[in-house]
N, CA, C and O atoms as a Tripos MOL2 file, in Angstrom:
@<TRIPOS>MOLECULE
protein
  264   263    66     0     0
PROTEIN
NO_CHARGES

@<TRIPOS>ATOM
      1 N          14.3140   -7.1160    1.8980 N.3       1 UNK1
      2 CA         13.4050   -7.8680    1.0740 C.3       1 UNK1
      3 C          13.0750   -7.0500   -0.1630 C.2       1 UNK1
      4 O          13.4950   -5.8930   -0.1890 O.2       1 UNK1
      5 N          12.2730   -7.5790   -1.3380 N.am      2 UNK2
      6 CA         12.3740   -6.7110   -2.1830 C.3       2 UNK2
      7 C          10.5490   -7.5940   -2.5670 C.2       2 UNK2
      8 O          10.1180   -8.7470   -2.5630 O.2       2 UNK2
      9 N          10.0330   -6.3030   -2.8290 N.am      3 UNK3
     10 CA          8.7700   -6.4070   -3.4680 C.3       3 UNK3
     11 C           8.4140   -5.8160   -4.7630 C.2       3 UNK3
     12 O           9.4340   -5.1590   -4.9670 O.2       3 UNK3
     13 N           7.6170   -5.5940   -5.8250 N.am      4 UNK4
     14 CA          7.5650   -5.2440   -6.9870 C.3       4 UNK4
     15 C           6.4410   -3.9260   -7.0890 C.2       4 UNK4
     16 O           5.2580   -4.1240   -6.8150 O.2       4 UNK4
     17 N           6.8260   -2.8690   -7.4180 N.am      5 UNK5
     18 CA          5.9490   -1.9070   -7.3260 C.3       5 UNK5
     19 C           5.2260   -1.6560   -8.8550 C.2       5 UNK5
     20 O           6.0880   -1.8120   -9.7200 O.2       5 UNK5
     21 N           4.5730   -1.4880   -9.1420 N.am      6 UNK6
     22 CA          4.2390   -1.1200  -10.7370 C.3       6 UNK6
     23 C           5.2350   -1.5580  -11.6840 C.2       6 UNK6
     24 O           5.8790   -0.8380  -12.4460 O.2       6 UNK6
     25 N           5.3180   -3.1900  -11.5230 N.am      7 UNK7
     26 CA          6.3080   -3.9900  -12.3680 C.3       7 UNK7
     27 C           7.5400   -3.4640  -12.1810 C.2       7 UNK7
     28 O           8.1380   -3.9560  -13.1380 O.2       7 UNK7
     29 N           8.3840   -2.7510  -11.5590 N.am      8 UNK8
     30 CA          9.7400   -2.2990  -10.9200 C.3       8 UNK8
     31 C           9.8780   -2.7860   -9.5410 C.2       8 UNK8
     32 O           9.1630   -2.4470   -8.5980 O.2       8 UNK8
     33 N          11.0660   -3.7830   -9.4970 N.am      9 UNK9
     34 CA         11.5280   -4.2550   -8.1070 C.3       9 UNK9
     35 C          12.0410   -2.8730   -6.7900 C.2       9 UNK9
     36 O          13.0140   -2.1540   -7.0170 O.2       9 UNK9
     37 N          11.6430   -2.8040   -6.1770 N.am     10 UNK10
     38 CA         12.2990   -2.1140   -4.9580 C.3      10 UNK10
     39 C          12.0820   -2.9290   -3.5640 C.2      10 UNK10
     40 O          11.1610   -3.6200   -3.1290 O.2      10 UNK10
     41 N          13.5180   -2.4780   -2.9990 N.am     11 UNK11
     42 CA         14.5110   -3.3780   -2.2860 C.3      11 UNK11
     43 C          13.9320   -2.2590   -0.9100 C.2      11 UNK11
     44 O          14.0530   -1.0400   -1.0310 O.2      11 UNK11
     45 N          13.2750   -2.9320    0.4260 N.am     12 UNK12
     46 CA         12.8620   -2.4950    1.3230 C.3      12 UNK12
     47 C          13.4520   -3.2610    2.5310 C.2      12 UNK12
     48 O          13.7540   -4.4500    2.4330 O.2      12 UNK12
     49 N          13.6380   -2.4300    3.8720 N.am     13 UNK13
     50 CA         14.1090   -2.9790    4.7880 C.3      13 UNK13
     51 C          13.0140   -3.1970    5.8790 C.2      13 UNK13
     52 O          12.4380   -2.1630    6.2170 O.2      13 UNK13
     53 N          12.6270   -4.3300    6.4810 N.am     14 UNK14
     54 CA         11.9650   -4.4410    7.8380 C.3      14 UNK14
     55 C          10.5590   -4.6310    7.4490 C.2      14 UNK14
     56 O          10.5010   -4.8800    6.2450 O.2      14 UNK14
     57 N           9.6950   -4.6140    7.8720 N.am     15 UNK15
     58 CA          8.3880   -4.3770    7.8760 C.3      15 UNK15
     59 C           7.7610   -3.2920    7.3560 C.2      15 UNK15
     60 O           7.8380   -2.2510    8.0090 O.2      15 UNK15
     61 N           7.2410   -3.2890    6.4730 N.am     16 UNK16
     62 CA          6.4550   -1.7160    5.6110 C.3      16 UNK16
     63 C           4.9440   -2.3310    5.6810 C.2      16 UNK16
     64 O           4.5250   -3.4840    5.5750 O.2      16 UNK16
     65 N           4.2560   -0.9830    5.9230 N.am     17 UNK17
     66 CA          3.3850   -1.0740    5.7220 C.3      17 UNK17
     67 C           2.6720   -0.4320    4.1010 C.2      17 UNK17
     68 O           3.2960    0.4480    3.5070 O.2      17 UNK17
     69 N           1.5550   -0.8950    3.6110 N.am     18 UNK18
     70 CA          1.1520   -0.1980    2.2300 C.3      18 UNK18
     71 C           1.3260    1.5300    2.3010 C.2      18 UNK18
     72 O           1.7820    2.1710    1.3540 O.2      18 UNK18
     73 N           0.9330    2.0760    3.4390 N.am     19 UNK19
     74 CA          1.4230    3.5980    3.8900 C.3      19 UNK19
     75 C           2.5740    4.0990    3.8230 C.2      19 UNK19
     76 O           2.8280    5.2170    3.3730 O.2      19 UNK19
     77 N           3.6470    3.0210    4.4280 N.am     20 UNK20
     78 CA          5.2590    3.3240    4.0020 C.3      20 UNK20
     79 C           5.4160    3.2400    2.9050 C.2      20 UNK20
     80 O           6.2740    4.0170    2.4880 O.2      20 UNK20
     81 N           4.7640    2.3480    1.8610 N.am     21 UNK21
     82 CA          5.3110    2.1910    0.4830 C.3      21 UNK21
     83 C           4.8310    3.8620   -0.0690 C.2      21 UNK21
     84 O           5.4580    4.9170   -0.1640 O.2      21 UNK21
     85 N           3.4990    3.4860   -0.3370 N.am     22 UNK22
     86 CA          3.5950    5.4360   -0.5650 C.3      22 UNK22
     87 C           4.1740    6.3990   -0.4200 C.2      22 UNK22
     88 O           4.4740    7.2030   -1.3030 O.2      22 UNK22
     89 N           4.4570    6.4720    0.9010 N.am     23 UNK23
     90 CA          5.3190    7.6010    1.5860 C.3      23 UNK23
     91 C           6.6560    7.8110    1.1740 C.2      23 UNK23
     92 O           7.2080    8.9100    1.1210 O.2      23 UNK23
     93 N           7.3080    6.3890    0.7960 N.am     24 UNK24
     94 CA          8.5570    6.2930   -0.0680 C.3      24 UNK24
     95 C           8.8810    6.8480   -0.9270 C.2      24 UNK24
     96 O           9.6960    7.7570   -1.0860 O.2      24 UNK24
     97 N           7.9100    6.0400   -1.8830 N.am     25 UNK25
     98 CA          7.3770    6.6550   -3.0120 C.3      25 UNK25
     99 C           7.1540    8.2730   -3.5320 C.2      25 UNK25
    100 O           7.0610    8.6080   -4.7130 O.2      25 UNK25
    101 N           7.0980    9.0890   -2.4780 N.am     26 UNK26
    102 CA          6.7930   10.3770   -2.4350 C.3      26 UNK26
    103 C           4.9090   10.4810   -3.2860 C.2      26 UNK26
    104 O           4.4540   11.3810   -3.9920 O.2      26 UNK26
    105 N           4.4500    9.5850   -2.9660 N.am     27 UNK27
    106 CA          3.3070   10.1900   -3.2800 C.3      27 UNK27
    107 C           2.1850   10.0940   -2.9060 C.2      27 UNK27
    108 O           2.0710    9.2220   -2.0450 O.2      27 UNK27
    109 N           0.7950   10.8660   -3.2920 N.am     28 UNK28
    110 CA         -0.0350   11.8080   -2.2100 C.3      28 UNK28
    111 C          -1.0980   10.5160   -1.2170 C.2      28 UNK28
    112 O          -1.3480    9.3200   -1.3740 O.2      28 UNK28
    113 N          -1.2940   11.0540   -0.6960 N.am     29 UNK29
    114 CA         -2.6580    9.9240    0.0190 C.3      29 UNK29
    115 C          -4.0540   10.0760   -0.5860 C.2      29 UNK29
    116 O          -5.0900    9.4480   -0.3680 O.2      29 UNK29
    117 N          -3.8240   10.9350   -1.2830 N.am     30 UNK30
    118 CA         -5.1160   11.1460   -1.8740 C.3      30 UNK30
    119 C          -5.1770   10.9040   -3.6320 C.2      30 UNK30
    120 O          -4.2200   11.3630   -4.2560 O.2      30 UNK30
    121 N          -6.0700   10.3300   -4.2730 N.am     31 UNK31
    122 CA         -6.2240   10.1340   -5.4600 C.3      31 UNK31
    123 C          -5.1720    9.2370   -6.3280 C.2      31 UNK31
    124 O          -4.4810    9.4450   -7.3250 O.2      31 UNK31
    125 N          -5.4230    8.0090   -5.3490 N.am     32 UNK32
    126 CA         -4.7380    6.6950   -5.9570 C.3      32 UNK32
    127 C          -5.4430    5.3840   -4.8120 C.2      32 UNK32
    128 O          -5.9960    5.3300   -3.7130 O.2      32 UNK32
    129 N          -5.1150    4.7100   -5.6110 N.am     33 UNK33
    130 CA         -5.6000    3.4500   -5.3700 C.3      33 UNK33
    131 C          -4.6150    1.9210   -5.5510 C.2      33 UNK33
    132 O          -4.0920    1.5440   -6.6000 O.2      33 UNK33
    133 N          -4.5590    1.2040   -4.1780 N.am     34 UNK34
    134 CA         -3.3330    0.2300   -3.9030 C.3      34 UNK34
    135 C          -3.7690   -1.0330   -3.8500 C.2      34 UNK34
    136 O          -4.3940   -1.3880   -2.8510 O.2      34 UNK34
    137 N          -3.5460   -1.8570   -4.8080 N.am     35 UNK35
    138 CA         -3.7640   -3.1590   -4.8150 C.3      35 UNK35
    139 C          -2.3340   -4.1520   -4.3490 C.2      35 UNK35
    140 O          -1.1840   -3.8410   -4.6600 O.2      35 UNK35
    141 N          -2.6000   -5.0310   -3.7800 N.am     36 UNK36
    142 CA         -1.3860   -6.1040   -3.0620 C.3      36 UNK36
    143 C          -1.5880   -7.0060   -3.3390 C.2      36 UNK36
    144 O          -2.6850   -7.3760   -2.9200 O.2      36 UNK36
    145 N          -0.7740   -8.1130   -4.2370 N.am     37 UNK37
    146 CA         -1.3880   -9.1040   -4.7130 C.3      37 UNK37
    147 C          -2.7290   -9.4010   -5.4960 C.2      37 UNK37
    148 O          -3.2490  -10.5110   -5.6040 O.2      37 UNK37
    149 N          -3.1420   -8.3480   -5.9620 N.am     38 UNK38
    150 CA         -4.0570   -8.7520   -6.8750 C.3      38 UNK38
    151 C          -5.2040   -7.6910   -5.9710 C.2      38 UNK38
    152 O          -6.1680   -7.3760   -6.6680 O.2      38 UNK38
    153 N          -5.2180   -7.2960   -4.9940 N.am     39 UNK39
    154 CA         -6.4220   -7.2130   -3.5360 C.3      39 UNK39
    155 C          -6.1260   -5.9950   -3.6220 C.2      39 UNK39
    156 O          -4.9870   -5.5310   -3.5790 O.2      39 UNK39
    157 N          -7.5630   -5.1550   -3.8030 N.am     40 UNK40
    158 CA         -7.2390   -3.7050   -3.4310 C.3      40 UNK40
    159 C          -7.4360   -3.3450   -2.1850 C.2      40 UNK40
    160 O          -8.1980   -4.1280   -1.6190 O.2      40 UNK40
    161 N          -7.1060   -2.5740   -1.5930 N.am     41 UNK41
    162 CA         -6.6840   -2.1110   -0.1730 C.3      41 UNK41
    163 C          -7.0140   -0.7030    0.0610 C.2      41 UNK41
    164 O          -6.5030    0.3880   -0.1910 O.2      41 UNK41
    165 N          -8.4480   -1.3070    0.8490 N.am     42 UNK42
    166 CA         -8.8250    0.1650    1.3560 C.3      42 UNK42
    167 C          -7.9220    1.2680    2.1920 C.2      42 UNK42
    168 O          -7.3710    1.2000    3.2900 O.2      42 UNK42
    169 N          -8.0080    2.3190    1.1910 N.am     43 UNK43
    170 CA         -6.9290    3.4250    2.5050 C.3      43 UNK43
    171 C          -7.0210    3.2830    3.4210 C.2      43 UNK43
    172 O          -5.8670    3.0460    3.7760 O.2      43 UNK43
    173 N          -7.8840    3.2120    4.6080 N.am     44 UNK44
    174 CA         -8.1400    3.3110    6.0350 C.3      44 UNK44
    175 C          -7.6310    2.1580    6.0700 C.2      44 UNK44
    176 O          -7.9480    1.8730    7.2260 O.2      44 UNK44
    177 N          -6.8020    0.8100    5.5030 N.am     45 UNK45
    178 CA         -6.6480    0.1030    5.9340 C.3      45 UNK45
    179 C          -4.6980    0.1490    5.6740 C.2      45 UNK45
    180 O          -3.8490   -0.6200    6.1240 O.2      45 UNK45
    181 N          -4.5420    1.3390    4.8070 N.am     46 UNK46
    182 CA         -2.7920    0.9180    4.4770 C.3      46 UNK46
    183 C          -2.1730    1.5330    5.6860 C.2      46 UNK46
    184 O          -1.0500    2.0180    5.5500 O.2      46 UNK46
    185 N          -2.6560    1.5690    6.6470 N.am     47 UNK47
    186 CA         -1.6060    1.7690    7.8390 C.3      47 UNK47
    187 C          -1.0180    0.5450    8.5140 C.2      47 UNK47
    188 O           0.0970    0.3850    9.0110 O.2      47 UNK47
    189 N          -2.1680   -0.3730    8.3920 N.am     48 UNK48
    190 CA         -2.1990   -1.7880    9.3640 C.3      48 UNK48
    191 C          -2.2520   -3.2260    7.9870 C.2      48 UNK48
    192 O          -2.5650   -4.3830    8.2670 O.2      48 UNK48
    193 N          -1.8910   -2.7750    6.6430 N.am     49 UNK49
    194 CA         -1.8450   -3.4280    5.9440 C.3      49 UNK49
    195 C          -0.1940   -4.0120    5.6010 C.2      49 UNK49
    196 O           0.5740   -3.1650    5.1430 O.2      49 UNK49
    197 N           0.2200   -5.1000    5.7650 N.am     50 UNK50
    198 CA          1.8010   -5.4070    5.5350 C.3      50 UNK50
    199 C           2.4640   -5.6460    4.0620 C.2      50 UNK50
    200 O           1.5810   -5.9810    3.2720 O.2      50 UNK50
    201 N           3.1140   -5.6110    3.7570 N.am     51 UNK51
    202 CA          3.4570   -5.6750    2.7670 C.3      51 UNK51
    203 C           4.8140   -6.7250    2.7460 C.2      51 UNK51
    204 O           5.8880   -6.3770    3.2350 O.2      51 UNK51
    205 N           4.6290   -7.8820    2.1930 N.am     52 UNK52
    206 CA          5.4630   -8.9890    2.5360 C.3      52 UNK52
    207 C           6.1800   -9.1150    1.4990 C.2      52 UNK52
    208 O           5.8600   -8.6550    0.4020 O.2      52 UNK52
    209 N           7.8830  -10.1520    1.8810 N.am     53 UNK53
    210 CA          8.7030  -10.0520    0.8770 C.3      53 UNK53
    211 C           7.9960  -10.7560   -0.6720 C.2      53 UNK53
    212 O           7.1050  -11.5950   -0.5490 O.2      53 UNK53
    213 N           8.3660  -10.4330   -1.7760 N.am     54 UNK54
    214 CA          7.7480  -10.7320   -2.7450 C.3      54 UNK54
    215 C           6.6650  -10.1570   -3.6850 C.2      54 UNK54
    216 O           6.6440  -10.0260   -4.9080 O.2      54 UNK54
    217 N           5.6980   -9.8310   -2.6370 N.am     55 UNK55
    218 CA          4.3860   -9.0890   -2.7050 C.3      55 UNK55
    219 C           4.3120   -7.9110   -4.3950 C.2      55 UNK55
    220 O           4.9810   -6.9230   -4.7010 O.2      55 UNK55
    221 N           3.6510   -8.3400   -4.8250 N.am     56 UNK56
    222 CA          3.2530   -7.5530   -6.2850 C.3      56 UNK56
    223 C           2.4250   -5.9780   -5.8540 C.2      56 UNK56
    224 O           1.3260   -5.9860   -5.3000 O.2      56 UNK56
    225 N           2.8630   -5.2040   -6.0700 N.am     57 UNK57
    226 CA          1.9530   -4.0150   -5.3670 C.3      57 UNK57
    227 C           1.3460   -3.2750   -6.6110 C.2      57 UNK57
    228 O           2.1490   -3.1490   -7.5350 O.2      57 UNK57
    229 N           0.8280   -3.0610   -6.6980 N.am     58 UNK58
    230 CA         -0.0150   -1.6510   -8.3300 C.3      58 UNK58
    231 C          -0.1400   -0.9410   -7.5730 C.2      58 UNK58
    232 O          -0.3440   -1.3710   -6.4370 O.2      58 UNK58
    233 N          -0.0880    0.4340   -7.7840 N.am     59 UNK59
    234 CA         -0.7040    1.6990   -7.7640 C.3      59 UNK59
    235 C          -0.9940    2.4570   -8.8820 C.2      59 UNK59
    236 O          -0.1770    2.5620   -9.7970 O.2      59 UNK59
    237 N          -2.3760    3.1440   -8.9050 N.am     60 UNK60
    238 CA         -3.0580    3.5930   -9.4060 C.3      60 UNK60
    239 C          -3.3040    5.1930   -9.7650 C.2      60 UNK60
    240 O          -4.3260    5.2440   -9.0800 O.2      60 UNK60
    241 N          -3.2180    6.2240  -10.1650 N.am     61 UNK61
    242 CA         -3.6520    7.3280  -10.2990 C.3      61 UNK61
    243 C          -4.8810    7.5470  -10.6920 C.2      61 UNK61
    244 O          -5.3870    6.6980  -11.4250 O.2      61 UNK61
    245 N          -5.3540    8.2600  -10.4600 N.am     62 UNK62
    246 CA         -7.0540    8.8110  -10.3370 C.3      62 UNK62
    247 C          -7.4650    9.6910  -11.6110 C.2      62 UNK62
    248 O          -7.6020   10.8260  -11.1540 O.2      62 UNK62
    249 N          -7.6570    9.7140  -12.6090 N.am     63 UNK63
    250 CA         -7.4040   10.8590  -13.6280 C.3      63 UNK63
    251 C          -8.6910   11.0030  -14.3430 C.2      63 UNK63
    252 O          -9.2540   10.0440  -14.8720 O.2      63 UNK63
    253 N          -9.0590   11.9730  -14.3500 N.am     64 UNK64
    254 CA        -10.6740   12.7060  -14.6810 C.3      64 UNK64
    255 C         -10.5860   12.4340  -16.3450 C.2      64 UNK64
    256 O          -9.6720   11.8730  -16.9500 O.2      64 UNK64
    257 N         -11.4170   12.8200  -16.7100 N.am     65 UNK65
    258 CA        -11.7040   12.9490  -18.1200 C.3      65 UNK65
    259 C         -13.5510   12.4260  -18.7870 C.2      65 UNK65
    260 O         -14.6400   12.1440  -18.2870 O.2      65 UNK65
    261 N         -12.9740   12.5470  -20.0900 N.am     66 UNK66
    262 CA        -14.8090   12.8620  -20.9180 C.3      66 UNK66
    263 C         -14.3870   12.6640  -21.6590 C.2      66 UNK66
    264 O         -14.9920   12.6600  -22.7320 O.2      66 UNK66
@<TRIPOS>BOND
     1     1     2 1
     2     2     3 1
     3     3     4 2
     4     3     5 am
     5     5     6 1
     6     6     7 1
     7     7     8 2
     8     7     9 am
     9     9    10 1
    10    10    11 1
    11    11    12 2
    12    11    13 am
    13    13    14 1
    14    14    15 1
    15    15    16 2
    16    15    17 am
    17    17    18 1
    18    18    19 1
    19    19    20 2
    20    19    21 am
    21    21    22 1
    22    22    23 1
    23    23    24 2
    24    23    25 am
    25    25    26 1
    26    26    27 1
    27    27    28 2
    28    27    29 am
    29    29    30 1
    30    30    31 1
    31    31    32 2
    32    31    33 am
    33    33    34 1
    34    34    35 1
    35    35    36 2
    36    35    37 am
    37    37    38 1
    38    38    39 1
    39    39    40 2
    40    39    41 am
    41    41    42 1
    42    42    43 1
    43    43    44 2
    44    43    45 am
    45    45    46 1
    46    46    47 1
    47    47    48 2
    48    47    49 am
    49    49    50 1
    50    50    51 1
    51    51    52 2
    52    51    53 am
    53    53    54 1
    54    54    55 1
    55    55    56 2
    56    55    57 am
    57    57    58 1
    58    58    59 1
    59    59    60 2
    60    59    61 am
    61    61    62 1
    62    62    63 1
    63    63    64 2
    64    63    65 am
    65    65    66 1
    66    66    67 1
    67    67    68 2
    68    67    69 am
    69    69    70 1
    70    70    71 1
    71    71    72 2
    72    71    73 am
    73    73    74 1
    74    74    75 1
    75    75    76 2
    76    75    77 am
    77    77    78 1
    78    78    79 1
    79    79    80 2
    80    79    81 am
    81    81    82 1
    82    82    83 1
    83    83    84 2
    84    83    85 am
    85    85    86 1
    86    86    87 1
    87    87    88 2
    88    87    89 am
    89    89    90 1
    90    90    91 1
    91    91    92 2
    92    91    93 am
    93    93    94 1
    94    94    95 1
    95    95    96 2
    96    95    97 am
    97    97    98 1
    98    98    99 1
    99    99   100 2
   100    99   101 am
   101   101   102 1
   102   102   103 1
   103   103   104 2
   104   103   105 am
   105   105   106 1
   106   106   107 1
   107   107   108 2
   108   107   109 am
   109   109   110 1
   110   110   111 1
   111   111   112 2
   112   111   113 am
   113   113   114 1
   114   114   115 1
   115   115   116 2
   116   115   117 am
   117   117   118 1
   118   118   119 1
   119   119   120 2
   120   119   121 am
   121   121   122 1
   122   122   123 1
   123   123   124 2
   124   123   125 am
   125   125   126 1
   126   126   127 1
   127   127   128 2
   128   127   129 am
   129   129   130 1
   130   130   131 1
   131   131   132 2
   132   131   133 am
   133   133   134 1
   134   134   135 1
   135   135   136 2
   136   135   137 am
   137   137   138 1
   138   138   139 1
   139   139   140 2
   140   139   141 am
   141   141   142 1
   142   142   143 1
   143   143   144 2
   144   143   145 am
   145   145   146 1
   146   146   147 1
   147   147   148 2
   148   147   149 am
   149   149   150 1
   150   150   151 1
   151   151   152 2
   152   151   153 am
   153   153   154 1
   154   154   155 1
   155   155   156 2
   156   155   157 am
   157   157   158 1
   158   158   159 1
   159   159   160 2
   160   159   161 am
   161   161   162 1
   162   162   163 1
   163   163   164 2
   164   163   165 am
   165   165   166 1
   166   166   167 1
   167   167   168 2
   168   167   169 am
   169   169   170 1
   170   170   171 1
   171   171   172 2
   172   171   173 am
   173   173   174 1
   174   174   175 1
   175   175   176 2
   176   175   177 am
   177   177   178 1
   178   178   179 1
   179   179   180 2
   180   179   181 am
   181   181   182 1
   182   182   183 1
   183   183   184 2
   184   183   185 am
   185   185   186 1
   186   186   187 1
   187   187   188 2
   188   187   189 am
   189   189   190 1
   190   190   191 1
   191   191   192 2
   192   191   193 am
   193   193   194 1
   194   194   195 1
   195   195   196 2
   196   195   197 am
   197   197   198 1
   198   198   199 1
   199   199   200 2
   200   199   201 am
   201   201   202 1
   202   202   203 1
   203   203   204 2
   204   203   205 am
   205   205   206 1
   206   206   207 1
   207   207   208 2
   208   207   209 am
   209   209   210 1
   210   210   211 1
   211   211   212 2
   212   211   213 am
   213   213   214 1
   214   214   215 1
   215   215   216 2
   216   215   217 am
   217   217   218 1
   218   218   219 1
   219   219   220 2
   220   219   221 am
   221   221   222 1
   222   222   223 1
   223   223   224 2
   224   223   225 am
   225   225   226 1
   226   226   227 1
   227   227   228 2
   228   227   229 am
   229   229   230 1
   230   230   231 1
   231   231   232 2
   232   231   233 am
   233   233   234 1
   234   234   235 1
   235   235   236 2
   236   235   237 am
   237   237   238 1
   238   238   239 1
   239   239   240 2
   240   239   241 am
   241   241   242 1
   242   242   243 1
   243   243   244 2
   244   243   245 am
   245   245   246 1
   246   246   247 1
   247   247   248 2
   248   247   249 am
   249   249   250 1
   250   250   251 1
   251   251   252 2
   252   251   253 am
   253   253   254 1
   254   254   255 1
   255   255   256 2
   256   255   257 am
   257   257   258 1
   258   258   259 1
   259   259   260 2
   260   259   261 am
   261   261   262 1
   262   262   263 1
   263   263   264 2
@<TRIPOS>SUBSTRUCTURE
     1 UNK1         2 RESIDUE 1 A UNK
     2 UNK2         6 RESIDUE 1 A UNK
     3 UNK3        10 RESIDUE 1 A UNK
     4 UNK4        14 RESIDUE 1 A UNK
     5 UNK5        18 RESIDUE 1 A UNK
     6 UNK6        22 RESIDUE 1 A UNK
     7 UNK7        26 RESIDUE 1 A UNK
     8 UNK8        30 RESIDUE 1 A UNK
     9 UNK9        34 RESIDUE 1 A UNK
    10 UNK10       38 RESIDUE 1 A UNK
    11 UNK11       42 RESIDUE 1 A UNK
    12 UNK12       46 RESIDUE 1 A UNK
    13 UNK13       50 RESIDUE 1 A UNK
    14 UNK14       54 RESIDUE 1 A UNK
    15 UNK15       58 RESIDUE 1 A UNK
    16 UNK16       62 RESIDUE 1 A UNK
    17 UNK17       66 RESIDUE 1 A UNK
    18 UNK18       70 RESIDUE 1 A UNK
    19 UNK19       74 RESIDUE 1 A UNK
    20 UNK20       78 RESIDUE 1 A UNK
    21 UNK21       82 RESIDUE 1 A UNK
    22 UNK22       86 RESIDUE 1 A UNK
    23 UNK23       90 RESIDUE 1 A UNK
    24 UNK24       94 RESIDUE 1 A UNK
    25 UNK25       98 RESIDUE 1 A UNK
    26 UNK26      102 RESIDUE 1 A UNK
    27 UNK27      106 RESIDUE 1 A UNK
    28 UNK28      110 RESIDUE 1 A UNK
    29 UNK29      114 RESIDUE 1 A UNK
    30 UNK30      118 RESIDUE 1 A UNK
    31 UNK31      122 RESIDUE 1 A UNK
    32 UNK32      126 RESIDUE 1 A UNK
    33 UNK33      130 RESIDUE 1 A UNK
    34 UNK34      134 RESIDUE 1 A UNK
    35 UNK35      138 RESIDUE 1 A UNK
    36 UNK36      142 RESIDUE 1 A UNK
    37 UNK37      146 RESIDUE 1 A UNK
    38 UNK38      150 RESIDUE 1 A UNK
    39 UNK39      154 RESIDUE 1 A UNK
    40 UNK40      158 RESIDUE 1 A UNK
    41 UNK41      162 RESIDUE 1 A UNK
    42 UNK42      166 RESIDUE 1 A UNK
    43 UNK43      170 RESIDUE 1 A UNK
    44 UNK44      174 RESIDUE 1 A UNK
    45 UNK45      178 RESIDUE 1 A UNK
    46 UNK46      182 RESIDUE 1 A UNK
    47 UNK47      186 RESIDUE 1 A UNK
    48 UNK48      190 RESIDUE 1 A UNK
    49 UNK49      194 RESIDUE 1 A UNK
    50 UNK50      198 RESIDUE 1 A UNK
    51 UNK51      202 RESIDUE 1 A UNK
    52 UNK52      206 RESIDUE 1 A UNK
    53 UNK53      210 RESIDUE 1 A UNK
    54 UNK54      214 RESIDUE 1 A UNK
    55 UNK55      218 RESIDUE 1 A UNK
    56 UNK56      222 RESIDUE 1 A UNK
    57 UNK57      226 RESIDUE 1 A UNK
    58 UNK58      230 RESIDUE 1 A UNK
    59 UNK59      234 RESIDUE 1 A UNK
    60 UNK60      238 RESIDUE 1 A UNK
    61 UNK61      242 RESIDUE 1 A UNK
    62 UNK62      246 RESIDUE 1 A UNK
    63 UNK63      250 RESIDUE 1 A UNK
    64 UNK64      254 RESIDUE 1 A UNK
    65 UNK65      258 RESIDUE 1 A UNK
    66 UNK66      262 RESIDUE 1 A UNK
């Protein structure tokens, strides 16, 4: 199936969860933020959160500043 990550298609096999997409991704669990369809998605929840064919995903980076 293929879902859309930060407006770039990637092509996934089976069931992922928002945790697998990260993990793919190579990046951290900490200091980002995952919206699915529009819906942001509490961390404690991207283990048990699915990620279905189609599905629009954003991710976010966390970045300080003044």
């Amino acid at each position: 199936m293929t879902i859309t990550v930060n407006g770039e298609p990637l092509g996934i096999e089976g069931e992922v969860s928002v945790a697998d997409v990260v993990t793919r991704l190579g990046l951290p669990d900490r200091g980002i933020a995952v919206a699915v369809d529009g819906a942001v998605v509490p961390r404690g929840r991207w283990g048990g959160h699915t990620v279905t064919s189609g599905a629009v995903v954003e991710i976010v980076t966390a970045v300080q500043g003044g």
